[in-house]
N, C-alpha and C positions, 0 to 999 in steps of 0.2 A: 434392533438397530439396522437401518438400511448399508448397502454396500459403500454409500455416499461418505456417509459419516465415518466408513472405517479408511478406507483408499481412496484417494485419486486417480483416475486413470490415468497414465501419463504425466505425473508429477515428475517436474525436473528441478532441480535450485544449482546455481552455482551463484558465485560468491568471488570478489577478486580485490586486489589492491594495488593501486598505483605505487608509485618510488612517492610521491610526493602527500600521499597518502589519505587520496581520494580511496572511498569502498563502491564496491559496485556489488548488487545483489540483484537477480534474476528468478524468480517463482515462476512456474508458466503450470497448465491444465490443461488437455482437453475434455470438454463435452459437449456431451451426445447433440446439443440445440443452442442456437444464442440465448445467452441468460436479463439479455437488458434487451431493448428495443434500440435503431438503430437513428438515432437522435441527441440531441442534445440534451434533453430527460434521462434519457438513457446512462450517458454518458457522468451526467450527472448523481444518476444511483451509483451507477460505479465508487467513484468517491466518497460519496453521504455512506454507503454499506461498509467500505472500506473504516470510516475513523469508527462508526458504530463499531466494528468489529474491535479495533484497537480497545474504545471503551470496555465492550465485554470482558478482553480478553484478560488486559488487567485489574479485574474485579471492580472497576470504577475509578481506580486510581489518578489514573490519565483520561481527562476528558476534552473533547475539543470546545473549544470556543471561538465563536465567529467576531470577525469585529471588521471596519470599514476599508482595512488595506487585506484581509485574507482568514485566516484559520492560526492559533495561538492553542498547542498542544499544555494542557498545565495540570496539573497537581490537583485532583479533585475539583476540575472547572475553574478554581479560582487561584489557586499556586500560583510557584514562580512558571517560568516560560520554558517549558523543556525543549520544544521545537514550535519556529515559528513558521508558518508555509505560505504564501502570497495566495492571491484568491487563483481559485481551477482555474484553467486554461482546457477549456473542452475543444475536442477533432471527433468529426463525424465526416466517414470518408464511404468511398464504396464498398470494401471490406473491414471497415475499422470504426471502433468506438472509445477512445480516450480521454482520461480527465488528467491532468498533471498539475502538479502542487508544486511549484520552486520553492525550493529553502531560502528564507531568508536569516535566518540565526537561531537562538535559543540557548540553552546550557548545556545540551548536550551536543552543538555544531562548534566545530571551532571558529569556523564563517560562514557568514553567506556562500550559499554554491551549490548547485546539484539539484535536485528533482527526486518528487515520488510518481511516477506511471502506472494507473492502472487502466487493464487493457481488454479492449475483447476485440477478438484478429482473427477474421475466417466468415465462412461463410456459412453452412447448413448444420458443421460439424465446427466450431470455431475455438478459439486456445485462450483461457483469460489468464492475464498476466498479474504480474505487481511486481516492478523493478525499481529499484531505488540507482539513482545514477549520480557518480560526480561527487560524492557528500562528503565531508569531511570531516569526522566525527571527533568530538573535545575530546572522547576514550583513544587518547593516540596511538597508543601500546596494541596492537594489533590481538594478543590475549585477552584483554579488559572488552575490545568493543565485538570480538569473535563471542564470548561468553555472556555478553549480556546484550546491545542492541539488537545485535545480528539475529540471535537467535530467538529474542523476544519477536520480530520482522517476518521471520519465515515460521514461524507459529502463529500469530496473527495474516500473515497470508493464507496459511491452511485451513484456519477458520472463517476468512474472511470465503474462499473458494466455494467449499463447503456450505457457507450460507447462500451466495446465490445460487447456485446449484438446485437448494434444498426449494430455495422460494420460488425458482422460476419452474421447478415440478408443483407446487402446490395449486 
């Protein structure tokens, strides 16, 4: 097993909550070389890697589904709507490659509101992200959504890191 798959260099997460009880969650990485090309392809794996990842992570449970206003997170594809996300919103800048997904509701939102970002920021040596912002999760009780979305989020971040990492060496 490569060093990849055990550590991240530079893994940092933090985690926060507003009074009104938005979450904020922050993954970040660096490595050694950009893992996507600096485009709106690019930008766009970011994402596509990203919900593949979520897929994996939970054995198939949760799969994305496209449809003509954005991405509808469901229940083995065809469930009810756990999270529903507007279609990417990609930025391709001089140092940055971004896909962002707004919430628009689902069963596990208690509203519309907030964002998923993922990111690659830098240049020869760059930091990929995946921040969730603003969200407002139906698990209101701050133990309910610390124990299970939260940390389902920053385990499919780690894999998700890890996966490009792994493909952009192959």
């Amino acid at each position: 097993m490569s060093a990849v798959q055990h550590e991240l260099e530079g893994w940092r997460s933090r985690h926060g909550r507003d009074p009104d009880g938005a979450t904020h969650s922050d993954e970040r990485v660096r490595v050694p070389h950009p893992v996507v090309e600096r485009s709106r392809a690019g930008a766009r794996r970011l994402g596509d890697r990203y919900w593949s990842e979520v897929a994996r992570g939970s054995g198939g449970v949760v799969r994305r589904r496209d449809n003509a206003t954005g991405i509808d997170m469901r229940l083995f594809g065809f469930g009810p709507r756990l999270l529903r996300f507007g279609p990417a919103e990609l930025d391709v800048g001089d140092d940055i490659v971004s896909c962002r997904y707004p919430v628009r509701g689902g069963l596990l939102a208690r509203h519309p509101g907030g964002a998923i970002t993922l990111t690659q920021v830098g240049g020869a040596q760059p930091e990929l992200r995946a921040a969730v912002s603003a969200f407002v999760p139906r698990l209101a009780l701050p133990p309910l959504y610390d124990r299970l979305q939260h940390r389902l989020h920053v385990r499919i971040s780690r894999r998700y890191f890890r996966s490009l990492i792994r493909e952009s060496t192959a």
